[in-house]
C-alpha positions as CSV (number, residue, x, y, z in Angstrom):
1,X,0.0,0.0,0.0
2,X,1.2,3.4,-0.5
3,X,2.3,5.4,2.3
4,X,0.0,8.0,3.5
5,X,1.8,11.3,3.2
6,X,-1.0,12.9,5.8
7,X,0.9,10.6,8.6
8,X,4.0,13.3,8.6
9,X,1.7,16.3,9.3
10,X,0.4,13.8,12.3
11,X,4.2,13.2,13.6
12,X,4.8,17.1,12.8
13,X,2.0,17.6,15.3
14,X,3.1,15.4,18.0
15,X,6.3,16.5,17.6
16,X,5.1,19.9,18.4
17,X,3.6,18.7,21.7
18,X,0.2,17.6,20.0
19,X,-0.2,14.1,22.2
20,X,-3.6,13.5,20.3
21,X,-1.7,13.0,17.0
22,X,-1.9,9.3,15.5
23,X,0.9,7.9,12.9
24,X,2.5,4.9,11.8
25,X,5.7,3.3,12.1
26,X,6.2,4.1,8.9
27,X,6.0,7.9,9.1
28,X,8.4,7.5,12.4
29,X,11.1,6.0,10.4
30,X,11.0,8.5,7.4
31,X,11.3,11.2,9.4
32,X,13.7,9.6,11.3
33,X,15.8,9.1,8.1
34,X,15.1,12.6,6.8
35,X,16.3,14.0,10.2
36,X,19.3,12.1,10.2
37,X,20.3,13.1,7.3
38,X,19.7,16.6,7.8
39,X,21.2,16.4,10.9
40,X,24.6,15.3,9.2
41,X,24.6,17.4,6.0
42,X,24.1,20.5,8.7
43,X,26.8,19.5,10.8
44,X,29.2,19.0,8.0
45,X,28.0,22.3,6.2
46,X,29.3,23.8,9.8
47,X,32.2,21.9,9.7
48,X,33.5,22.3,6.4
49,X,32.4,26.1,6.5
50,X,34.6,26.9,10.2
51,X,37.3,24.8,9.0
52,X,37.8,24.7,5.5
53,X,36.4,27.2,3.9
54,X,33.6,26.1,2.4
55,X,30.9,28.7,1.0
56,X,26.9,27.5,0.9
57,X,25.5,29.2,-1.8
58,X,22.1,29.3,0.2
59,X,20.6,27.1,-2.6
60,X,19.7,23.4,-3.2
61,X,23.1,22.7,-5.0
62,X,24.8,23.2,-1.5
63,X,24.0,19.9,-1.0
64,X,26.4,18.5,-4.1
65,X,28.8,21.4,-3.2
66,X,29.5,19.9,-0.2
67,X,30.0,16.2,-1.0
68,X,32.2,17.5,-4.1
69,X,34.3,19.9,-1.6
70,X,34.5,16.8,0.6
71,X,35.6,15.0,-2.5
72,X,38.1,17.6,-3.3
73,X,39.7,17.5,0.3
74,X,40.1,14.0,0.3
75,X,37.5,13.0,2.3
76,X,36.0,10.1,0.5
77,X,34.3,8.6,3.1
78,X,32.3,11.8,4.4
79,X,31.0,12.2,0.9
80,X,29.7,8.7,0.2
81,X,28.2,9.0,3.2
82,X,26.3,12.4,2.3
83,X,25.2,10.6,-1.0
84,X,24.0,7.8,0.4
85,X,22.3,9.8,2.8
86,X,20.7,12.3,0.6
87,X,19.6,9.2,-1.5
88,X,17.5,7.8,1.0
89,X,16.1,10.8,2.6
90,X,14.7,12.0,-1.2
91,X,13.1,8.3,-1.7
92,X,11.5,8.6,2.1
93,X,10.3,12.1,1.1
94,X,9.3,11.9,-2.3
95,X,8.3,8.1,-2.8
96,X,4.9,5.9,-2.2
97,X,7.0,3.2,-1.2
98,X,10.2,2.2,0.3
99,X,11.5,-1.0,0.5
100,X,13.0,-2.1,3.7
101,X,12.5,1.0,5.3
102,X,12.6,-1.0,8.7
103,X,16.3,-2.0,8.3
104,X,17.1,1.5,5.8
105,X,16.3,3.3,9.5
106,X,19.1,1.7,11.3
107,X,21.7,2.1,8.3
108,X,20.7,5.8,7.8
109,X,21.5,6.5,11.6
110,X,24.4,4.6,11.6
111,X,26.0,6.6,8.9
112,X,24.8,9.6,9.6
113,X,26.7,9.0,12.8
114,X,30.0,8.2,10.9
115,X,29.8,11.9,8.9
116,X,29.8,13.2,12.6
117,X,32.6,11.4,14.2
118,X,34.9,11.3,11.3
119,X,34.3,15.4,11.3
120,X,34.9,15.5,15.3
121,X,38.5,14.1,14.5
């Protein structure tokens, strides 16, 4: 079946201290992969910007800038990571379906968590 987009505005209202607000599993794990990605690409943007010099243009590209300035400084890793990311947040965002979101949840958070700690070093 596919998802029912009207579940996020549900978890957006909980999330704002709604406690009436019902939503599935599902809509949980989206948003948990769409907030973890954020939550990486964000801290990296930071990162790179304090540290490196990267400039956001204040568009959607920044999001290819910074995996490509990533790229350009060698770190490999911290871009893959970013793609991957990106990828699964845009197919939890965009798509009816997504296959294997229950496992995709875990993987998301675990490598959003390796863009952090490879940046902390």
């Amino acid at each position: 079946m596919a998802f029912d987009w009207r579940e996020y505005l549900a978890l957006a209202k909980e999330l704002a201290g709604d406690a009436s607000a019902s939503y599935s599993v599902e809509a949980a794990r989206r948003a948990a992969i769409s907030r973890a990605y954020y939550g990486a690409f964000c801290f990296a943007r930071n990162v790179a910007q304090a540290k490196e010099g990267f400039i956001p243009s204040g568009s959607a590209d920044d999001h290819r800038y910074l995996r490509d300035h990533f790229q350009k400084h060698g770190r490999l890793a911290v871009a893959s990571q970013l793609n991957r990311l990106r990828q699964w947040r845009n197919n939890c965002d965009y798509e009816d379906r997504v296959a294997g979101i229950e496992h995709l949840v875990q993987i998301a958070i675990r490598s959003a968590d390796r863009v952090v700690q490879e940046l902390e070093k």
